[in-house]
Backbone atoms as SQL, in Angstrom:
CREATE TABLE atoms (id INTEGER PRIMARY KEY, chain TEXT, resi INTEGER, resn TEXT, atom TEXT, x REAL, y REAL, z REAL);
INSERT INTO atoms VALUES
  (1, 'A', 1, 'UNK', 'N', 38.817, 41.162, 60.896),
  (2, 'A', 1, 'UNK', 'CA', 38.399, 42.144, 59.925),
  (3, 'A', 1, 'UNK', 'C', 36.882, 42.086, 59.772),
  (4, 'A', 2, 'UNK', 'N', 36.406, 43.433, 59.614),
  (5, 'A', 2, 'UNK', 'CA', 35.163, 43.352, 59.865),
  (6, 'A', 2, 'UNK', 'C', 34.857, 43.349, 58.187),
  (7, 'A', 3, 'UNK', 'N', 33.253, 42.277, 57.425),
  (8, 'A', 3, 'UNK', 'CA', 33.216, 42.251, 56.426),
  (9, 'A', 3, 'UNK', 'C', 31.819, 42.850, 55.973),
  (10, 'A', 4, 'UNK', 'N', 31.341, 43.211, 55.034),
  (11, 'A', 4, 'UNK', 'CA', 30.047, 43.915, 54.238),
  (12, 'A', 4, 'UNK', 'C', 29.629, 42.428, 53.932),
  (13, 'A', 5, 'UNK', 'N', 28.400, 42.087, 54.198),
  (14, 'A', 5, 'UNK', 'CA', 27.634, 41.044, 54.420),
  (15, 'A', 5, 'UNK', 'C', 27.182, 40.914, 52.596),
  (16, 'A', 6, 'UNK', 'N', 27.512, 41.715, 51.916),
  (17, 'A', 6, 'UNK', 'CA', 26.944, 41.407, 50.304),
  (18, 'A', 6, 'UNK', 'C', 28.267, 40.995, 49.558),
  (19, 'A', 7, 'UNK', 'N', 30.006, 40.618, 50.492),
  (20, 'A', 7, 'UNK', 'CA', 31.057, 40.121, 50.085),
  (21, 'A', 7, 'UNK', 'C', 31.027, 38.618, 50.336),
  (22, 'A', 8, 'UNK', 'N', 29.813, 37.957, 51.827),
  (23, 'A', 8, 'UNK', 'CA', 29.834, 36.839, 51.835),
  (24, 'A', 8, 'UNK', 'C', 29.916, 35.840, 50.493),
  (25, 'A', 9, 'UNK', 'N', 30.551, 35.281, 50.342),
  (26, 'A', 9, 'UNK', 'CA', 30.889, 34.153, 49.770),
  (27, 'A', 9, 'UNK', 'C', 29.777, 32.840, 49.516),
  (28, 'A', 10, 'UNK', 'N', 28.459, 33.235, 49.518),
  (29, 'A', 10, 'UNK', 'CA', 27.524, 32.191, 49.730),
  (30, 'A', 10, 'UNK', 'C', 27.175, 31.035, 48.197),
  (31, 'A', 11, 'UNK', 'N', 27.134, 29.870, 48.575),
  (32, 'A', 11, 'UNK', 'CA', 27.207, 29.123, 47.254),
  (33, 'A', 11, 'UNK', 'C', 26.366, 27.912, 47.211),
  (34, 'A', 12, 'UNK', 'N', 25.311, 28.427, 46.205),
  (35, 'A', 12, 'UNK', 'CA', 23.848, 27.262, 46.288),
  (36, 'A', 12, 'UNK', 'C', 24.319, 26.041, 46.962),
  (37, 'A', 13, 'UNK', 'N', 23.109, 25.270, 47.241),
  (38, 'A', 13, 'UNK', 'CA', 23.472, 23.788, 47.914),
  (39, 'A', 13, 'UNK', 'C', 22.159, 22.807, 46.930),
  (40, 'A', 14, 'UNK', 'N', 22.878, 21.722, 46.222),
  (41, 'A', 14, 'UNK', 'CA', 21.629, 21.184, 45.258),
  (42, 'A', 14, 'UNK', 'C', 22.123, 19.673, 46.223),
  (43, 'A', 15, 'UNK', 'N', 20.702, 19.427, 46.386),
  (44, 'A', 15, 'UNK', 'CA', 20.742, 17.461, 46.884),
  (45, 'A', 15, 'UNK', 'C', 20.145, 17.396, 45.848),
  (46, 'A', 16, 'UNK', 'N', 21.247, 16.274, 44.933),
  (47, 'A', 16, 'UNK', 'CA', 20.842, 15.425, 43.796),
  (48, 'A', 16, 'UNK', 'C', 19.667, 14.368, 44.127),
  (49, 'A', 17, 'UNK', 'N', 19.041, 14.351, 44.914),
  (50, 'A', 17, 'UNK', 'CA', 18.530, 13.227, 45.936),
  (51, 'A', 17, 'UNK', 'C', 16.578, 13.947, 46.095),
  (52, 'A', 18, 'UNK', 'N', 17.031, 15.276, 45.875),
  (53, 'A', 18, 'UNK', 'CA', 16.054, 16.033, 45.614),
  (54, 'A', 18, 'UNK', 'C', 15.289, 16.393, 44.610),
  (55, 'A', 19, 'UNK', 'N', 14.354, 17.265, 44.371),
  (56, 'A', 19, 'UNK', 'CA', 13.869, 18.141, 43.208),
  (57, 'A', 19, 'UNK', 'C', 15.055, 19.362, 42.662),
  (58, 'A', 20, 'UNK', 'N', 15.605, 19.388, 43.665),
  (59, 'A', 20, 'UNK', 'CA', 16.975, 20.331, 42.713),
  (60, 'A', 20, 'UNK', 'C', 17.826, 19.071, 41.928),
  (61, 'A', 21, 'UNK', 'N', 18.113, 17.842, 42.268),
  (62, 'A', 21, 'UNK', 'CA', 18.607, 16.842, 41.274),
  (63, 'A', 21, 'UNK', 'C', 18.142, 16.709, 39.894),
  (64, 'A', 22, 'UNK', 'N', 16.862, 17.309, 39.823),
  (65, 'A', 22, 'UNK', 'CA', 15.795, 17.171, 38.828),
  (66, 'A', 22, 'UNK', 'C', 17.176, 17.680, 37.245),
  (67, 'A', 23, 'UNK', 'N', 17.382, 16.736, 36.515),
  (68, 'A', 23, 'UNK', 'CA', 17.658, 16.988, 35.111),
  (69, 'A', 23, 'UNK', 'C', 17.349, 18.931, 34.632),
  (70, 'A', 24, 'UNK', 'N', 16.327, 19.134, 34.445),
  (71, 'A', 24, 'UNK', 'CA', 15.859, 20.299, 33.835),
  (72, 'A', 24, 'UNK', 'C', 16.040, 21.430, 35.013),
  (73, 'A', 25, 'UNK', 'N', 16.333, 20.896, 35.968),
  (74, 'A', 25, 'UNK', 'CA', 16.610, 22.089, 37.481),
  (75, 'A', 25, 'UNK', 'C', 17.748, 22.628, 36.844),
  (76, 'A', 26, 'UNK', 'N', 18.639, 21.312, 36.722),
  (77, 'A', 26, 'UNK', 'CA', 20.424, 21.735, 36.895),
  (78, 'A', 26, 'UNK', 'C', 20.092, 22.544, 35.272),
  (79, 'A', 27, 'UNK', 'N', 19.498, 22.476, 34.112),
  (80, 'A', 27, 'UNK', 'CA', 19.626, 23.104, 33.243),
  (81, 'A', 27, 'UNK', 'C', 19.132, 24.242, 33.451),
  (82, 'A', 28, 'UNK', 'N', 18.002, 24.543, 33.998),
  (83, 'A', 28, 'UNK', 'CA', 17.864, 25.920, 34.285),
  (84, 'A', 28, 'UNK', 'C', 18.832, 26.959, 35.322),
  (85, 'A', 29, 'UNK', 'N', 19.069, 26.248, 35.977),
  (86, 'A', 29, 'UNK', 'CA', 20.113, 26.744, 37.117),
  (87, 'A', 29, 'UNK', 'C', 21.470, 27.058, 36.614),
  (88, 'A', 30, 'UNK', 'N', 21.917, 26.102, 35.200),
  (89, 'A', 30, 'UNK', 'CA', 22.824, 26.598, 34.533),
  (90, 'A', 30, 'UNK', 'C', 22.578, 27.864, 33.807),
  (91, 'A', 31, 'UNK', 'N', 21.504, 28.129, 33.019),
  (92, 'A', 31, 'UNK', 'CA', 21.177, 29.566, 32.434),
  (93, 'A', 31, 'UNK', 'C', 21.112, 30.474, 33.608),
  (94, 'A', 32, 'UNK', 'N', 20.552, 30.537, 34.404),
  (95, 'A', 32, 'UNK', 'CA', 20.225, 31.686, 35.647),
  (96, 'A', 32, 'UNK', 'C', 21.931, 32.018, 36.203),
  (97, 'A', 33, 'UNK', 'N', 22.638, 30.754, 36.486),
  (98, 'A', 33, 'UNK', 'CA', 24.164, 31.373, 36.827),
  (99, 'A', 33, 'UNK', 'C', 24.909, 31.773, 36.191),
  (100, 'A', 34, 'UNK', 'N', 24.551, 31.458, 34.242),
  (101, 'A', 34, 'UNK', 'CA', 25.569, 31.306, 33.300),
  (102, 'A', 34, 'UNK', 'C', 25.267, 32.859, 33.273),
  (103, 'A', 35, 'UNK', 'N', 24.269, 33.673, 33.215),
  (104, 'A', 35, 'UNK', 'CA', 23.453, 34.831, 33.329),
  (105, 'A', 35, 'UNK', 'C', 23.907, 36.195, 34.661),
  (106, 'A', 36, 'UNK', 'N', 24.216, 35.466, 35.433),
  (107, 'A', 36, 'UNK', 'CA', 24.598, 36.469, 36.731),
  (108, 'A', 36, 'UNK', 'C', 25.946, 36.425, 36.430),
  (109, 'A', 37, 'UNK', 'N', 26.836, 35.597, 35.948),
  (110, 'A', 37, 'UNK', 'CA', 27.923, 35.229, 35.628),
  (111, 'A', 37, 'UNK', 'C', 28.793, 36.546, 34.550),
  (112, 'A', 38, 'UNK', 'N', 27.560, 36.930, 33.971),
  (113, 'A', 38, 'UNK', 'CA', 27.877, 37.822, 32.416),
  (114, 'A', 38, 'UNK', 'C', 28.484, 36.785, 31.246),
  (115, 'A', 39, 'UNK', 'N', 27.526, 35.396, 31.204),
  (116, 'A', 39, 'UNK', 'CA', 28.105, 34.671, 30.129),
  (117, 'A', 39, 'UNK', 'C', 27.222, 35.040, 28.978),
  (118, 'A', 40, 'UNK', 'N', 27.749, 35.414, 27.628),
  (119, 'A', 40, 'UNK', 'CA', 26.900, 35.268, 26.896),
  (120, 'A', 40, 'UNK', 'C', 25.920, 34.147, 25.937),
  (121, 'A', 41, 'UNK', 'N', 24.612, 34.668, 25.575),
  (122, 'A', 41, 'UNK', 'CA', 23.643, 33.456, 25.695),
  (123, 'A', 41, 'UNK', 'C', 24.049, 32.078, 24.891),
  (124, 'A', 42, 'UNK', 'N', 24.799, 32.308, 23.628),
  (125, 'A', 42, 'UNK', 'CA', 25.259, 31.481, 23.285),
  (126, 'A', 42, 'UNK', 'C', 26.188, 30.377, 24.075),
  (127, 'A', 43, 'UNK', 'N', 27.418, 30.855, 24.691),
  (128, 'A', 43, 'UNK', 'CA', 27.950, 30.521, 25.896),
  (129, 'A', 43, 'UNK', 'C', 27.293, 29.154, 26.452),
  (130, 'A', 44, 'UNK', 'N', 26.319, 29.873, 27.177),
  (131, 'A', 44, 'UNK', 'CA', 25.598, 29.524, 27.962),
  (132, 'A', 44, 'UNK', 'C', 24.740, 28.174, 27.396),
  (133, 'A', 45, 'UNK', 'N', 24.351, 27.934, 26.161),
  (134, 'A', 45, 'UNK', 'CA', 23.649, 27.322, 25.528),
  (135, 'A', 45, 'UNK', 'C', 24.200, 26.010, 24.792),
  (136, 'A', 46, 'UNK', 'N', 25.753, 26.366, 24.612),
  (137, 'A', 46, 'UNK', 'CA', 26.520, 25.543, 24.665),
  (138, 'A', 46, 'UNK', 'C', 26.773, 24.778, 25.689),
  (139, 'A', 47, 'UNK', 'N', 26.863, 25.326, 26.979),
  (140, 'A', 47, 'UNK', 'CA', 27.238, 24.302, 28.094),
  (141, 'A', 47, 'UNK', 'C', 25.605, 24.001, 28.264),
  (142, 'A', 48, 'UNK', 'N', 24.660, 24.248, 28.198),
  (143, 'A', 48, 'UNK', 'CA', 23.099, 23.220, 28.276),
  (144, 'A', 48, 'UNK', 'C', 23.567, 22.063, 27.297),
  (145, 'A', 49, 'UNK', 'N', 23.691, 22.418, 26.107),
  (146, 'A', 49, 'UNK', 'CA', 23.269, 21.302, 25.123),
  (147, 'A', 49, 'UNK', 'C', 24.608, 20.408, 25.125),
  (148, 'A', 50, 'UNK', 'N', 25.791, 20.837, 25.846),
  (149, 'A', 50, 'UNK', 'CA', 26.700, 19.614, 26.036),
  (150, 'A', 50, 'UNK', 'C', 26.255, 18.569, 27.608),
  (151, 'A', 51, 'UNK', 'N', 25.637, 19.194, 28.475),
  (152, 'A', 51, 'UNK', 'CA', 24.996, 18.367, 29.557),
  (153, 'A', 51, 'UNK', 'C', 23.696, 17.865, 28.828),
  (154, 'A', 52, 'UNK', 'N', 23.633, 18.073, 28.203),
  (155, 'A', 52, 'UNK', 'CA', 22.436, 16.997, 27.575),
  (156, 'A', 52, 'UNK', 'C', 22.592, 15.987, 26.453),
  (157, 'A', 53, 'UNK', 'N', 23.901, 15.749, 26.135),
  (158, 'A', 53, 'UNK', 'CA', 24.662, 14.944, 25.110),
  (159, 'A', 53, 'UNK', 'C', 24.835, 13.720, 25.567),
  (160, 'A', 54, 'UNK', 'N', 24.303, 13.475, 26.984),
  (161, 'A', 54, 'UNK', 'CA', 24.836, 12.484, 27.259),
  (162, 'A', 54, 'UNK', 'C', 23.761, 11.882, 28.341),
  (163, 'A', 55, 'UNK', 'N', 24.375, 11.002, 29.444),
  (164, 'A', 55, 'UNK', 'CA', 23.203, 10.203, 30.450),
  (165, 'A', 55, 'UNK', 'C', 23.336, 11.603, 31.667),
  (166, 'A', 56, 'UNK', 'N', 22.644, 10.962, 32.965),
  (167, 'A', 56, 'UNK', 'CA', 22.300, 12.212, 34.297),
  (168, 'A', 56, 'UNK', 'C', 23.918, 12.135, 34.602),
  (169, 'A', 57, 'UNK', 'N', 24.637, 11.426, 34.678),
  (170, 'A', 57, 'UNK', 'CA', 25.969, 11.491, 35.432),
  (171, 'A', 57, 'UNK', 'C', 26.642, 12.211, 34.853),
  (172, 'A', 58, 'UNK', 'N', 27.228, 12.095, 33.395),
  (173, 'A', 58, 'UNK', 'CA', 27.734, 13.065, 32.962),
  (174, 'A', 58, 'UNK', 'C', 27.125, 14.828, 32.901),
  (175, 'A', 59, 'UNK', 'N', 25.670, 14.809, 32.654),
  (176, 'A', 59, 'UNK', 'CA', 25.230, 16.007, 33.036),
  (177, 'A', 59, 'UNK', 'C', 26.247, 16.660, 34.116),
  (178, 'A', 60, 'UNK', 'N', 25.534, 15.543, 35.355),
  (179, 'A', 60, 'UNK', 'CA', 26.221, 16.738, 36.374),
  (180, 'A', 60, 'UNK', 'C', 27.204, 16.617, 36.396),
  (181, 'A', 61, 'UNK', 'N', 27.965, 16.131, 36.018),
  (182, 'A', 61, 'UNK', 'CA', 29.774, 16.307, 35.820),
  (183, 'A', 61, 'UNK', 'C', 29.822, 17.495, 34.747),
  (184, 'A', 62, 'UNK', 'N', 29.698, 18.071, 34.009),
  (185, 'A', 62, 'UNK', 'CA', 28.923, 18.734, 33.025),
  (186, 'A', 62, 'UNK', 'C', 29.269, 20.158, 34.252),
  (187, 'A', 63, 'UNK', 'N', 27.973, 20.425, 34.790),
  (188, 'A', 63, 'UNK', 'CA', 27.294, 21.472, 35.329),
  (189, 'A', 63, 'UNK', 'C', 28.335, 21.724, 36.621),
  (190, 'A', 64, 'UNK', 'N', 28.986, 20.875, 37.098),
  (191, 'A', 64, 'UNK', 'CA', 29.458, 20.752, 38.298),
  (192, 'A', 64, 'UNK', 'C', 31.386, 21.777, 37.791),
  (193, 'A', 65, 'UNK', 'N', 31.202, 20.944, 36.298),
  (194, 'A', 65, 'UNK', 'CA', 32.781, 21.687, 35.967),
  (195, 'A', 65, 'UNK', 'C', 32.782, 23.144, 35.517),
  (196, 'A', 66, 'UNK', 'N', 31.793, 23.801, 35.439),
  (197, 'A', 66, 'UNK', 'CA', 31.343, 24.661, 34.731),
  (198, 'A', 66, 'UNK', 'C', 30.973, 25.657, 36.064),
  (199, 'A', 67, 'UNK', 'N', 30.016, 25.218, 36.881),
  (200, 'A', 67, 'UNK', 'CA', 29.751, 25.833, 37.971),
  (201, 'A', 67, 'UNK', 'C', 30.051, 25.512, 39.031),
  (202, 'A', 68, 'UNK', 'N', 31.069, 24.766, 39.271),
  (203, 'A', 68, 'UNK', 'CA', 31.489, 23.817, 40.738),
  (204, 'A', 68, 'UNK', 'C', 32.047, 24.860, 41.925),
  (205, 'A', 69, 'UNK', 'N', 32.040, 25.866, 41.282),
  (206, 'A', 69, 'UNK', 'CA', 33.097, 27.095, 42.543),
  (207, 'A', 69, 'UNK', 'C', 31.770, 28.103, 42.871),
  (208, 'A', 70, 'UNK', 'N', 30.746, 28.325, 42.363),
  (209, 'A', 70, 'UNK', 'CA', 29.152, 28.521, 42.908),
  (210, 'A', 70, 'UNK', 'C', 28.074, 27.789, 43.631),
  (211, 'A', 71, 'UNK', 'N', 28.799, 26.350, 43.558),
  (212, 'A', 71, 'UNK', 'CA', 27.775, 25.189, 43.653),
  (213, 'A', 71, 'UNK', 'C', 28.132, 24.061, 44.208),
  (214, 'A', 72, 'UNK', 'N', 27.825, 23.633, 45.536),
  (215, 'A', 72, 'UNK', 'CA', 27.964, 22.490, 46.399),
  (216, 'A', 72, 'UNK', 'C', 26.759, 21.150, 46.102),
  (217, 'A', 73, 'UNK', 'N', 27.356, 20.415, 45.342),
  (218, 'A', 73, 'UNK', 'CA', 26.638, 19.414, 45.387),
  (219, 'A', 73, 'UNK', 'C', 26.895, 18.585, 45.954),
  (220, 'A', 74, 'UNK', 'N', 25.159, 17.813, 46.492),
  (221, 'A', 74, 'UNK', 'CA', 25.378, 16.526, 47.504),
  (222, 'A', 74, 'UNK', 'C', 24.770, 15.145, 46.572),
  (223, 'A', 75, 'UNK', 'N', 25.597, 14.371, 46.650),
  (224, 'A', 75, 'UNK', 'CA', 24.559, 13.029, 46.275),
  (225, 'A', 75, 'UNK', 'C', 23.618, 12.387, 47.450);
């Protein structure tokens, strides 16, 4: 089957290992998807300030449950 190239299925790639690992990345990256998503801002502000309730691991456990089907993370 032939497919329309704007149906690809494409889904960020963050190396925690990187500057996308960066704490304040994954929070911004949560507003920008929570945003394309059609979440509203509150929404959205809720899942920031619960990844920040806690240490980096839970963050990205956090960000990963929330956005894990947009988002391939590597350690």
């Amino acid at each position: 089957m032939i497919k329309d190239r704007r149906e690809m299925n494409r889904k960020i790639v963050i190396d925690l290992q990187g500057p996308q690992g960066n704490a304040f990345y994954l929070l911004g990256l949560a507003g920008d998807i929570g945003k394309k998503l059609g979440l509203k801002r509150r929404e959205i502000k809720n899942i920031q300030d619960n990844m920040m309730l806690s240490d980096y691991t839970m963050l990205v456990e956090i960000f990963d449950k929330h956005f894990g089907d947009y988002v391939d993370i590597y350690k």
